[in-house]
PyMOL Python script that loads the backbone (N, CA, C, O; Angstrom):
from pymol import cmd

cmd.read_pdbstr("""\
ATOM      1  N   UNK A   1      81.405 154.638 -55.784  1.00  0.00           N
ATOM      2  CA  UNK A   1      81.920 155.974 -56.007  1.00  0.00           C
ATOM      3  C   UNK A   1      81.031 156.673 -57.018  1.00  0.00           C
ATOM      4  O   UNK A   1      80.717 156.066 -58.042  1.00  0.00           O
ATOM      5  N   UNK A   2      80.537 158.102 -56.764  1.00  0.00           N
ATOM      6  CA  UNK A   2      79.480 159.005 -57.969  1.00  0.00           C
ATOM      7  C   UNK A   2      80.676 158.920 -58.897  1.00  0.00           C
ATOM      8  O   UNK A   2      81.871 158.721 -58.680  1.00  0.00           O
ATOM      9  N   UNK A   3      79.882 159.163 -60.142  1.00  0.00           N
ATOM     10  CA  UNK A   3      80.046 159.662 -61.384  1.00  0.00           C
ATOM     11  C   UNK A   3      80.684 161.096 -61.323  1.00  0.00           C
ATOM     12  O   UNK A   3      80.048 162.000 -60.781  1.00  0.00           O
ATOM     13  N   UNK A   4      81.712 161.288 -61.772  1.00  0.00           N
ATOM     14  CA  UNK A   4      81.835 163.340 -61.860  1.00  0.00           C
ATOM     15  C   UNK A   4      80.758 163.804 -62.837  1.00  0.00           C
ATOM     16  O   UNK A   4      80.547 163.333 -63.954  1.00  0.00           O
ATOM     17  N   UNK A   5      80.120 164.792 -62.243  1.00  0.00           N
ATOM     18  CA  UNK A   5      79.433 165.599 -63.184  1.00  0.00           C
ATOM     19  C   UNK A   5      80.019 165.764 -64.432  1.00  0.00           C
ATOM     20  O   UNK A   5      81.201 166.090 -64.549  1.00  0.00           O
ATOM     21  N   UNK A   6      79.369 165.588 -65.259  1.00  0.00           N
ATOM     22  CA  UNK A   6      79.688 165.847 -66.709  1.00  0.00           C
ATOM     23  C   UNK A   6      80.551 164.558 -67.616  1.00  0.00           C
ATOM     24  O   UNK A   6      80.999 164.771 -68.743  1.00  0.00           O
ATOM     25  N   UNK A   7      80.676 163.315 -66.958  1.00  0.00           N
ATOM     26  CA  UNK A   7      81.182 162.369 -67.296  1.00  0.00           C
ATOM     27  C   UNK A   7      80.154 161.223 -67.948  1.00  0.00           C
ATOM     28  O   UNK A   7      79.277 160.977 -67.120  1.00  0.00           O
ATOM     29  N   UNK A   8      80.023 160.606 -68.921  1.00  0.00           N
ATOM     30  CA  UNK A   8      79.531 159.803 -69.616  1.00  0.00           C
ATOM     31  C   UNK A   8      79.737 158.400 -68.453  1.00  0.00           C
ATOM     32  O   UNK A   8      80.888 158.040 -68.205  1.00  0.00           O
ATOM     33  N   UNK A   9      78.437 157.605 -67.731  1.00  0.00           N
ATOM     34  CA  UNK A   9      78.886 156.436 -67.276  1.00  0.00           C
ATOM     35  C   UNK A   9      79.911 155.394 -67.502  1.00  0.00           C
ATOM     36  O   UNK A   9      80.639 154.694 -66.798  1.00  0.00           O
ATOM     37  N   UNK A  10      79.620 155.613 -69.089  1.00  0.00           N
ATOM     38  CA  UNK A  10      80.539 154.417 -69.696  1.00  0.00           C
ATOM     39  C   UNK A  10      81.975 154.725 -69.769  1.00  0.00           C
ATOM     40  O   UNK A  10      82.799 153.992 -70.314  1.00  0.00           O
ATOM     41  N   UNK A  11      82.240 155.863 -69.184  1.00  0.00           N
ATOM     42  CA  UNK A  11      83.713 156.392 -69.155  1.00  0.00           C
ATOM     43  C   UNK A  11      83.892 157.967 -69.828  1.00  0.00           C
ATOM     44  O   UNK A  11      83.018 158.822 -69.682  1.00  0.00           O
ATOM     45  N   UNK A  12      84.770 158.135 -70.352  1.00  0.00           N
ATOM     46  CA  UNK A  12      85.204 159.755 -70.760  1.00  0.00           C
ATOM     47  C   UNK A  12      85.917 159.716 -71.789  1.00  0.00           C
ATOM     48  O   UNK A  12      86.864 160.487 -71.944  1.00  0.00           O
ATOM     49  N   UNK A  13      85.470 158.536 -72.916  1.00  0.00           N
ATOM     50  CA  UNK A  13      85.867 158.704 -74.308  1.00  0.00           C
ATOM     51  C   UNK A  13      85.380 159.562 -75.394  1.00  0.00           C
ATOM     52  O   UNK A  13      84.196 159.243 -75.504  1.00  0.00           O
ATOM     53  N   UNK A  14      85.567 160.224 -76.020  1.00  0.00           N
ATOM     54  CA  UNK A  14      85.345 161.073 -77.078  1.00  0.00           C
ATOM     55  C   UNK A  14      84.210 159.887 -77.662  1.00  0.00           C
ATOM     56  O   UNK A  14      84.402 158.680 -77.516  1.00  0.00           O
ATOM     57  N   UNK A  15      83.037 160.454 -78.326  1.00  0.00           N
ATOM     58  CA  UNK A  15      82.489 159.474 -79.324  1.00  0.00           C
ATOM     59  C   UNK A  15      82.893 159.103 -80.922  1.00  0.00           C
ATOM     60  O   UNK A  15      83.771 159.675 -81.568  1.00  0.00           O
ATOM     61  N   UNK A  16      82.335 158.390 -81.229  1.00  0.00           N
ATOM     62  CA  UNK A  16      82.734 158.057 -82.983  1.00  0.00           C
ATOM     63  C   UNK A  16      81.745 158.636 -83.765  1.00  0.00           C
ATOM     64  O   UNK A  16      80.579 158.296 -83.963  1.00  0.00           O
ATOM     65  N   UNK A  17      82.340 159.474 -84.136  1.00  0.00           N
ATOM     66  CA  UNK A  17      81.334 160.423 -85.197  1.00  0.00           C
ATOM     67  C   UNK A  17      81.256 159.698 -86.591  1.00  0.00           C
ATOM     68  O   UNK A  17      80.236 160.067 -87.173  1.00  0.00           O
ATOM     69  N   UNK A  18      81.879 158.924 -87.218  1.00  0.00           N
ATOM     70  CA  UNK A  18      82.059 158.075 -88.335  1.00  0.00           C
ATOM     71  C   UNK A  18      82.222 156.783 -88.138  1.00  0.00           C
ATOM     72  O   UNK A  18      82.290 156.142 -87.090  1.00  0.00           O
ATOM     73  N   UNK A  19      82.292 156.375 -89.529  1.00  0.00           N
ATOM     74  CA  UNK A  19      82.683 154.960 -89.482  1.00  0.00           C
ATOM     75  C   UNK A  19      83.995 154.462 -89.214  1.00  0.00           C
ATOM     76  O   UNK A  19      84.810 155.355 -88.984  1.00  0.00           O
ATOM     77  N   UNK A  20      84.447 153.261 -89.178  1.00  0.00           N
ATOM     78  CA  UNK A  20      85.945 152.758 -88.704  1.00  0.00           C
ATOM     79  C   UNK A  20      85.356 151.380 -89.705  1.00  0.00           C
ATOM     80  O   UNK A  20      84.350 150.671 -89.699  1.00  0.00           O
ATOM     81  N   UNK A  21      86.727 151.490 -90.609  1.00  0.00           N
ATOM     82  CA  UNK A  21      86.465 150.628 -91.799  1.00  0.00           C
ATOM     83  C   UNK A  21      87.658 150.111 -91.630  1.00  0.00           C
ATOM     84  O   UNK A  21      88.593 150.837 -91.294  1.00  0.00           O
ATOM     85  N   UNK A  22      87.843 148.581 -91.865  1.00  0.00           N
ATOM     86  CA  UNK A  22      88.500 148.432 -92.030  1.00  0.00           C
ATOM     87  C   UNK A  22      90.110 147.833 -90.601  1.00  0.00           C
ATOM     88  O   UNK A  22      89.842 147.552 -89.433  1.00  0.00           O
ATOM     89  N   UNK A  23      91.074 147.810 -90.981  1.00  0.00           N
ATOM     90  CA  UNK A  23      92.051 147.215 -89.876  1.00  0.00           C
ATOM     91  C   UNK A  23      91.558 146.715 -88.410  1.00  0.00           C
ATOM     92  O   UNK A  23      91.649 147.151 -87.263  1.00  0.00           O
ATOM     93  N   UNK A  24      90.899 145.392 -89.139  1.00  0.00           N
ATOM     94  CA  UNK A  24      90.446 144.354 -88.458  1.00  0.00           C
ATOM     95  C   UNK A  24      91.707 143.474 -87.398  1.00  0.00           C
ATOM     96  O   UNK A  24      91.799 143.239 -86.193  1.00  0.00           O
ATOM     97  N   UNK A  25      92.597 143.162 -88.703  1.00  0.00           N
ATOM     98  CA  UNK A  25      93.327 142.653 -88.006  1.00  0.00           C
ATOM     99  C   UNK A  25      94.791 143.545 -87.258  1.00  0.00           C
ATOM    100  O   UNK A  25      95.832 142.891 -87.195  1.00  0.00           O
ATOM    101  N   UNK A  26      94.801 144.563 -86.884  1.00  0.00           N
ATOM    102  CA  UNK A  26      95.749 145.461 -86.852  1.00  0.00           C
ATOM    103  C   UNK A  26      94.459 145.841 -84.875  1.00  0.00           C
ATOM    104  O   UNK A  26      94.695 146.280 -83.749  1.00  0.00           O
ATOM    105  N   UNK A  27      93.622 145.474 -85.390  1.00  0.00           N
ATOM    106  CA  UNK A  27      92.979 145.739 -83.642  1.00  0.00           C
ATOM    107  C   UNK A  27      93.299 144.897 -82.922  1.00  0.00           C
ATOM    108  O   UNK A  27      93.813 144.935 -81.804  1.00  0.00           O
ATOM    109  N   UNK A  28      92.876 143.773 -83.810  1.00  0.00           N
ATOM    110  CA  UNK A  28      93.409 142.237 -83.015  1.00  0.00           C
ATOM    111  C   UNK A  28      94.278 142.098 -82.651  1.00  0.00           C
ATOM    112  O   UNK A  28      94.286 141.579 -81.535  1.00  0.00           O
ATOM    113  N   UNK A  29      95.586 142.428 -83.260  1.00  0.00           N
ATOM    114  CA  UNK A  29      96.880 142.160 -82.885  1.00  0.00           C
ATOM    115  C   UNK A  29      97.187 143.589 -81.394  1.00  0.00           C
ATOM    116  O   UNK A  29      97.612 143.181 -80.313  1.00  0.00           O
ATOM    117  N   UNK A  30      97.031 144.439 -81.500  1.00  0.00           N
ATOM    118  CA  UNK A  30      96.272 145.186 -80.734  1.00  0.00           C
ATOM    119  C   UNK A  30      96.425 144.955 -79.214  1.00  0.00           C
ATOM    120  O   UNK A  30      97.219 145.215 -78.310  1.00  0.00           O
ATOM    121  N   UNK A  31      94.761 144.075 -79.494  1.00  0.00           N
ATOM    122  CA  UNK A  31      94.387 143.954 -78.088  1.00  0.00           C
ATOM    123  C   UNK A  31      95.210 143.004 -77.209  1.00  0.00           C
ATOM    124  O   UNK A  31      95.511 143.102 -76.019  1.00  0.00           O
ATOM    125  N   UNK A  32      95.617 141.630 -78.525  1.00  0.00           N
ATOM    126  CA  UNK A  32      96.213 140.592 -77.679  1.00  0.00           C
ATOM    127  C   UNK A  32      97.892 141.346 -77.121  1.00  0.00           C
ATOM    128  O   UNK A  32      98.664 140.675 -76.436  1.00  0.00           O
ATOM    129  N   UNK A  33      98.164 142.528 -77.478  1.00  0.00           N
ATOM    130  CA  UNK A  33      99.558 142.792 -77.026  1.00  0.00           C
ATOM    131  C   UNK A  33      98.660 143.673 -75.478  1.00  0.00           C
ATOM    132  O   UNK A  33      99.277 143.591 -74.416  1.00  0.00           O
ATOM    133  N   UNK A  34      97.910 144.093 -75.469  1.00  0.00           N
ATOM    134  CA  UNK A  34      96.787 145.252 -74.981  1.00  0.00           C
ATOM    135  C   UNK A  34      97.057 143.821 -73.167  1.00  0.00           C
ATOM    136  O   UNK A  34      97.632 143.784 -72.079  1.00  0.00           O
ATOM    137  N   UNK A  35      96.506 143.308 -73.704  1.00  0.00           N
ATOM    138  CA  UNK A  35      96.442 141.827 -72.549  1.00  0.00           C
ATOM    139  C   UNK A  35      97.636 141.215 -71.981  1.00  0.00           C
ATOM    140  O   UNK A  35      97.678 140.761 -70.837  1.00  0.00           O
ATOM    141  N   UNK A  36      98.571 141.213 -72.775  1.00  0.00           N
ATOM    142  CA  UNK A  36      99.771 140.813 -72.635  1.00  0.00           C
ATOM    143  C   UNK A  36     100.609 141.802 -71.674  1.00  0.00           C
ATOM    144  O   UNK A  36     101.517 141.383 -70.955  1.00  0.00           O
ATOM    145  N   UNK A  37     100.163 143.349 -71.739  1.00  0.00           N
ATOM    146  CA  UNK A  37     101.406 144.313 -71.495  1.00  0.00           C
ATOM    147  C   UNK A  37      99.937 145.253 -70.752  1.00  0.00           C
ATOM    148  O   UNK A  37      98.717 145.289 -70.915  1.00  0.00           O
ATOM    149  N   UNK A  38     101.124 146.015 -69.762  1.00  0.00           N
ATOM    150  CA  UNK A  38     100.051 147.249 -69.103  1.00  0.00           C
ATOM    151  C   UNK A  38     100.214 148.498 -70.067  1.00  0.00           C
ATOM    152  O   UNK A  38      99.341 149.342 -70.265  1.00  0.00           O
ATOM    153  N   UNK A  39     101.333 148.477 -70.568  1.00  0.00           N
ATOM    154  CA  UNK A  39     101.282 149.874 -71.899  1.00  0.00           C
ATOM    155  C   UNK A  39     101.843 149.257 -72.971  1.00  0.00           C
ATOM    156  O   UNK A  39     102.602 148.289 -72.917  1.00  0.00           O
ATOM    157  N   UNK A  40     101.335 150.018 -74.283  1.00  0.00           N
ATOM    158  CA  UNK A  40     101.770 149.607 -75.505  1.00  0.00           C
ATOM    159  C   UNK A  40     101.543 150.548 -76.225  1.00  0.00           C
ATOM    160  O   UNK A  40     100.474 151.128 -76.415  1.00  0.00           O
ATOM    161  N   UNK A  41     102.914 150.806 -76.815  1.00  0.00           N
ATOM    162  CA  UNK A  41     102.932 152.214 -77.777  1.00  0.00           C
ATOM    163  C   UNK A  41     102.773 151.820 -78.935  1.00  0.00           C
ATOM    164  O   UNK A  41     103.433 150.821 -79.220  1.00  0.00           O
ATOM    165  N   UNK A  42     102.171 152.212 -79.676  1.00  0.00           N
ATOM    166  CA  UNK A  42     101.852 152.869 -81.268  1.00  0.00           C
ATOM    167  C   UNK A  42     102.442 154.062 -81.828  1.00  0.00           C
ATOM    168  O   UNK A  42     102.489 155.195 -81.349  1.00  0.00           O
ATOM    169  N   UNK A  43     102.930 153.569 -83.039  1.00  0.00           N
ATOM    170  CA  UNK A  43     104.471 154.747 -83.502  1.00  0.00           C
ATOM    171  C   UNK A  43     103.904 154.465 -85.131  1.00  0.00           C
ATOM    172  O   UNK A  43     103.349 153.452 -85.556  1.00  0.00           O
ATOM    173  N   UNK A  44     104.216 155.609 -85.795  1.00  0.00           N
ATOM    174  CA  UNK A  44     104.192 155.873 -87.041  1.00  0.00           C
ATOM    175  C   UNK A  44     104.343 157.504 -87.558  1.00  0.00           C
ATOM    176  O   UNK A  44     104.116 158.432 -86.782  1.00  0.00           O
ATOM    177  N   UNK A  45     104.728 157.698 -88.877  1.00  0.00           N
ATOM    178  CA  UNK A  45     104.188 158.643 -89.169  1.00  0.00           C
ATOM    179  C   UNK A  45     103.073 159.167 -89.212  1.00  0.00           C
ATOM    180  O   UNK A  45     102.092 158.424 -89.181  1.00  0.00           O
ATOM    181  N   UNK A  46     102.898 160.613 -89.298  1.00  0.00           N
ATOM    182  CA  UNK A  46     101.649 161.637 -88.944  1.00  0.00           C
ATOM    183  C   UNK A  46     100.502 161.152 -89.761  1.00  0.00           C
ATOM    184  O   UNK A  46     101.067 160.662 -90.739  1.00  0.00           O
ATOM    185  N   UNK A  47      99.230 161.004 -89.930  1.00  0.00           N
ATOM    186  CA  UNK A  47      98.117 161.106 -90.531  1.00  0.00           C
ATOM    187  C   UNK A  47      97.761 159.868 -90.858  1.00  0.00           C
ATOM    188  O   UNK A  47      96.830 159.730 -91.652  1.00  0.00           O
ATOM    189  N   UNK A  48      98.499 158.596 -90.257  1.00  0.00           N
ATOM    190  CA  UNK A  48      97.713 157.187 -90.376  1.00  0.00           C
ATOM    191  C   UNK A  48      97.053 156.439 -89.950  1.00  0.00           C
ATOM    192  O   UNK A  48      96.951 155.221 -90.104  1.00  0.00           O
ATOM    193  N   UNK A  49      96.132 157.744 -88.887  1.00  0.00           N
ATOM    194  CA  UNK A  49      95.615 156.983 -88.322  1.00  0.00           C
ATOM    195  C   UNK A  49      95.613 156.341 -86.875  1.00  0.00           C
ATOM    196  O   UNK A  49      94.837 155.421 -86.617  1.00  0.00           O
ATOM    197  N   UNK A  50      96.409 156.793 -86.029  1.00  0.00           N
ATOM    198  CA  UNK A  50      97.198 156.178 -85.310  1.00  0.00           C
ATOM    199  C   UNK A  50      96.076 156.320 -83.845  1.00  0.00           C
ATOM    200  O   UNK A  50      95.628 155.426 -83.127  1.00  0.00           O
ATOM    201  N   UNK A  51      95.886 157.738 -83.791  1.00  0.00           N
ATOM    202  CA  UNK A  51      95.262 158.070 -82.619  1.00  0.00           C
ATOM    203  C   UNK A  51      93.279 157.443 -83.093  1.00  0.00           C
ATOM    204  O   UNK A  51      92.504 157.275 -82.152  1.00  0.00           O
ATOM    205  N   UNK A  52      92.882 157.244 -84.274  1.00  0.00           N
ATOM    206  CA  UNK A  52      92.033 156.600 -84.509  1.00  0.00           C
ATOM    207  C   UNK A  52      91.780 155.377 -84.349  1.00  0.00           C
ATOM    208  O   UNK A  52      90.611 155.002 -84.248  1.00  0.00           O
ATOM    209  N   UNK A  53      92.833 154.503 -84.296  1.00  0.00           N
ATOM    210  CA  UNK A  53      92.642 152.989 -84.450  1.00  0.00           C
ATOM    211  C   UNK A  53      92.944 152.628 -82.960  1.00  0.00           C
ATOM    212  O   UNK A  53      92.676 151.516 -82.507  1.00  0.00           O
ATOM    213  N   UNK A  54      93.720 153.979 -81.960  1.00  0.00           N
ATOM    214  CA  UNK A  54      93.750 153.205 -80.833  1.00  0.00           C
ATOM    215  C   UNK A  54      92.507 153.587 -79.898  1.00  0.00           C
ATOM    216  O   UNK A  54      92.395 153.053 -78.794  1.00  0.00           O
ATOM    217  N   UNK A  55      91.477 154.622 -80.411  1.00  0.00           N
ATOM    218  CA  UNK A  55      90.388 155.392 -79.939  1.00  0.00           C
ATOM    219  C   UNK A  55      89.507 154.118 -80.179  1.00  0.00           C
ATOM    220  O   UNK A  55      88.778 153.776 -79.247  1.00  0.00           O
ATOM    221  N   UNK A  56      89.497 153.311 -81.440  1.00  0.00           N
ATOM    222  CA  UNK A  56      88.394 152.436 -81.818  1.00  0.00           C
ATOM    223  C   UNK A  56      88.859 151.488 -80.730  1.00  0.00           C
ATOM    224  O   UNK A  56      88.043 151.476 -79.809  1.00  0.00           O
ATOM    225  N   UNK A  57      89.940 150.656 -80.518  1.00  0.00           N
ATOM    226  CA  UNK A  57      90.679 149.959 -79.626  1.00  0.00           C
ATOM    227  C   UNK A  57      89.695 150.372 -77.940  1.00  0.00           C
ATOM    228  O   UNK A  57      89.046 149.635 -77.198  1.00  0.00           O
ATOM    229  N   UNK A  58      89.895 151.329 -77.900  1.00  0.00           N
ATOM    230  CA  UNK A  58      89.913 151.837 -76.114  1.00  0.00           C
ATOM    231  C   UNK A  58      87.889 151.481 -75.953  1.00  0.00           C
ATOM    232  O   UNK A  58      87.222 151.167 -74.967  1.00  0.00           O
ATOM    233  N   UNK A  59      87.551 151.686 -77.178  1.00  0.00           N
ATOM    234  CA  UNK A  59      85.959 151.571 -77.207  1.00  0.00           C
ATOM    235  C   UNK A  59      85.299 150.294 -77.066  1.00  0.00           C
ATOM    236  O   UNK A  59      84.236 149.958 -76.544  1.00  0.00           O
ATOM    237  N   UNK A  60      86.640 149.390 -77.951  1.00  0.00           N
ATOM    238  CA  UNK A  60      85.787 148.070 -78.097  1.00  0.00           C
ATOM    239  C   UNK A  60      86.449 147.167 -76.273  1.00  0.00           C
ATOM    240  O   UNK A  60      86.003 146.125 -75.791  1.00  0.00           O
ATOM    241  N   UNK A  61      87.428 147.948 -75.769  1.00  0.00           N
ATOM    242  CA  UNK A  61      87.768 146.766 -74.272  1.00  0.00           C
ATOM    243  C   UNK A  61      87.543 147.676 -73.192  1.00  0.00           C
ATOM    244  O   UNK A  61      87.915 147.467 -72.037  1.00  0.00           O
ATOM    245  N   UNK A  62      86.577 149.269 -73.811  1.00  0.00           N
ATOM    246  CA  UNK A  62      86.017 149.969 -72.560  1.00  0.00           C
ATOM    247  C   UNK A  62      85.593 148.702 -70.946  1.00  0.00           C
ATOM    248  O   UNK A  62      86.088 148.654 -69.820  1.00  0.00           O
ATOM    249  N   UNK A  63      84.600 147.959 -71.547  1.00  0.00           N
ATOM    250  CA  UNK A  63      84.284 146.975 -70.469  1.00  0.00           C
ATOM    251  C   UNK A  63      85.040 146.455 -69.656  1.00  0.00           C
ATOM    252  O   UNK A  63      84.692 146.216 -68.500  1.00  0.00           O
ATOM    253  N   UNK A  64      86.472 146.135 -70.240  1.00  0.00           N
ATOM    254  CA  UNK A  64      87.427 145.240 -69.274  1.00  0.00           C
ATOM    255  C   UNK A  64      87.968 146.089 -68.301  1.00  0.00           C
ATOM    256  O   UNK A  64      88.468 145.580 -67.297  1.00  0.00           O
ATOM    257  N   UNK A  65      87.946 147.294 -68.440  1.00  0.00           N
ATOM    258  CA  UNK A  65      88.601 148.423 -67.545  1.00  0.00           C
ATOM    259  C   UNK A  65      87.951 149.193 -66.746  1.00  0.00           C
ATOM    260  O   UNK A  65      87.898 150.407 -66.945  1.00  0.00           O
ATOM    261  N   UNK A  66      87.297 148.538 -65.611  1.00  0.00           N
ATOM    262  CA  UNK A  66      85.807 149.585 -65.088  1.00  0.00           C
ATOM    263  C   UNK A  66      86.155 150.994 -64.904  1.00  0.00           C
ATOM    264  O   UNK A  66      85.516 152.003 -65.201  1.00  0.00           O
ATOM    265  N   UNK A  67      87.624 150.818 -64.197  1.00  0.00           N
ATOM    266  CA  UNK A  67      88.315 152.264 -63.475  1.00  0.00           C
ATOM    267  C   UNK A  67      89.074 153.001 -65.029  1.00  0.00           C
ATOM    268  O   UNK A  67      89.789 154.000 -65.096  1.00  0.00           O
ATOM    269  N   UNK A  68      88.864 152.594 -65.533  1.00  0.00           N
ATOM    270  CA  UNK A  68      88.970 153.479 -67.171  1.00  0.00           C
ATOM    271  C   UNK A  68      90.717 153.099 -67.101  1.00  0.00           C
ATOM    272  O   UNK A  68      91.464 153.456 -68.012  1.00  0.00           O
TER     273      UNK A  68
END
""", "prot")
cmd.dss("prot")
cmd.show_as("cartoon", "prot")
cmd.util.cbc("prot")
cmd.orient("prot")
């Protein structure tokens, strides 16, 4: 199947403009629920991060998901 115009091969993730420091083990725990389950929500209050740590998440198991 082509690529859509204007789509990055590796998928259609936003890039990382910075660093990601830090909650090592908060990915880990993460992914192994990530493997375990077809969805998994992440809940917290506003500004911790939330949509960051699951952006770093979606980057590092891009590979396992060809069809995104």
């Amino acid at each position: 199947m082509a690529t859509p115009s204007g789509w990055r091969r590796e998928g259609n993730l936003p890039a990382e403009l910075t660093s990601f420091v830090g909650r090592t083990r908060l990915l880990a725990n993460l992914k192994r629920h990530l493997a375990e389950s077809r969805l998994v929500t992440v809940t917290g209050i506003g500004g911790v991060g939330k949509s960051r740590t699951v952006l770093r998440l979606a980057h590092q198991v891009r590979t396992q998901y060809p069809d995104g």
